[in-house]
C-alpha positions in Angstrom: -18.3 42.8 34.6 -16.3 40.7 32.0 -18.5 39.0 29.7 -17.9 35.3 28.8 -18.2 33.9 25.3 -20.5 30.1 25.8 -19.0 27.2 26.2 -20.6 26.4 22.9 -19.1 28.2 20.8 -15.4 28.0 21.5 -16.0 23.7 22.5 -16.4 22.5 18.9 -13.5 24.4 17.3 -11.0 23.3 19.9 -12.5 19.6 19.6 -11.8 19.9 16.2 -8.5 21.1 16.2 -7.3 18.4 18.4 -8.8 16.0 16.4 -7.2 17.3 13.4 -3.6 17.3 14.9 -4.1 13.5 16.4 -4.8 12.2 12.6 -1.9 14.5 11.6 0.3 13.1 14.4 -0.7 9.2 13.7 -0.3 9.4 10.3 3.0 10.4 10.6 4.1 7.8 12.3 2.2 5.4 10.8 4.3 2.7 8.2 3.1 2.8 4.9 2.9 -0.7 3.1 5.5 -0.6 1.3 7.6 0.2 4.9 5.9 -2.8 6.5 6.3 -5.1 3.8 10.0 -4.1 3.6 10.6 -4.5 7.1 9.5 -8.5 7.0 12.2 -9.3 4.0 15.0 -7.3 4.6 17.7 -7.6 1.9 15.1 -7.7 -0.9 14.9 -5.0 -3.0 11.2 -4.1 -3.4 10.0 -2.0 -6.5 6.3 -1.9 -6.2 3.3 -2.7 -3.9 0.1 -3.1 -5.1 -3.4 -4.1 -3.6 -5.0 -7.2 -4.7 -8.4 -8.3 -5.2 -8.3 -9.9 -1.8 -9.0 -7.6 1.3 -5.3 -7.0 3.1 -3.1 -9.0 0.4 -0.8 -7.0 -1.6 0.9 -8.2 -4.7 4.5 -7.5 -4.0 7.6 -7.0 -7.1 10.9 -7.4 -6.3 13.1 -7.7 -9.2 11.2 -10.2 -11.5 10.0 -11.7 -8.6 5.9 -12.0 -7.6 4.8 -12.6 -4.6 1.9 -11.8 -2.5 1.9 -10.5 1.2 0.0 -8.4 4.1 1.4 -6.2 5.6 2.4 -6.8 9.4 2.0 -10.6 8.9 5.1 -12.9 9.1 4.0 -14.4 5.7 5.2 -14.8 2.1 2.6 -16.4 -0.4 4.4 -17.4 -4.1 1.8 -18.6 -6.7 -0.5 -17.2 -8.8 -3.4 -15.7 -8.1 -6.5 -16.1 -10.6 -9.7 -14.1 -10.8 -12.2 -17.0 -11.5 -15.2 -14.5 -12.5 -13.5 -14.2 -15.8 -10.9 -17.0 -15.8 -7.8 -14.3 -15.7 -4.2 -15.2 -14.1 -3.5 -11.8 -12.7 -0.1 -13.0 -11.7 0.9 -13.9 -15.4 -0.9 -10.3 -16.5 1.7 -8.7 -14.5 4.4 -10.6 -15.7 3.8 -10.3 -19.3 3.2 -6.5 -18.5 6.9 -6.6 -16.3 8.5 -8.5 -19.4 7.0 -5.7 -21.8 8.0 -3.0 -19.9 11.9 -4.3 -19.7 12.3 -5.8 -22.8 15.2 -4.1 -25.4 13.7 -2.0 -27.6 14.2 -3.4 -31.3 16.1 -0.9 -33.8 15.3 -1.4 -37.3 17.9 -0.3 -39.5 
């Protein structure tokens, strides 16, 4: 008489393993955001995708360029955006920070 090992025990391994090799499969397929946000401006050269404040906005660079956009929506948002708990332009942060950060170094003789 063979004996059978439970349903029990062999169920929850293979459950997991299956589950584990659908996340692996979808997130390998799946766009990242700077992908998405690429794919709705082609020709622009993007440098850097950030998340904003604001559920499902990201604060997009491209060049010296600031704009704001979600990814998989057909829209481009140009402005600044302000935190008004403090008063702060985060738009004109990051382009003081961009302007720092390309600026010639000074040489002093």
């Amino acid at each position: 008489m063979v004996k059978r090992t439970p349903i029990i025990v062999w169920l929850p391994p293979l459950v997991f393993i299956a589950a584990l090799a659908w996340f692996s499969w979808a997130a390998w397929f799946k766009p990242t955001t700077m992908q998405a946000i690429q794919a709705l401006i082609p020709g622009t050269t993007v440098s850097e995708v950030r998340p904003t404040p604001l559920d499902g906005v990201y604060e997009v660079i491209a060049g010296p360029n600031i704009f704001y956009m979600q990814p998989g929506k057909p829209y481009l948002l140009v402005g600044h955006l302000f935190d008004l708990s403090n008063s702060e332009d985060l738009t004109q942060l990051k382009k003081d920070q961009l302007a720092h950060s390309v600026a010639p170094q000074e040489q002093t003789p």
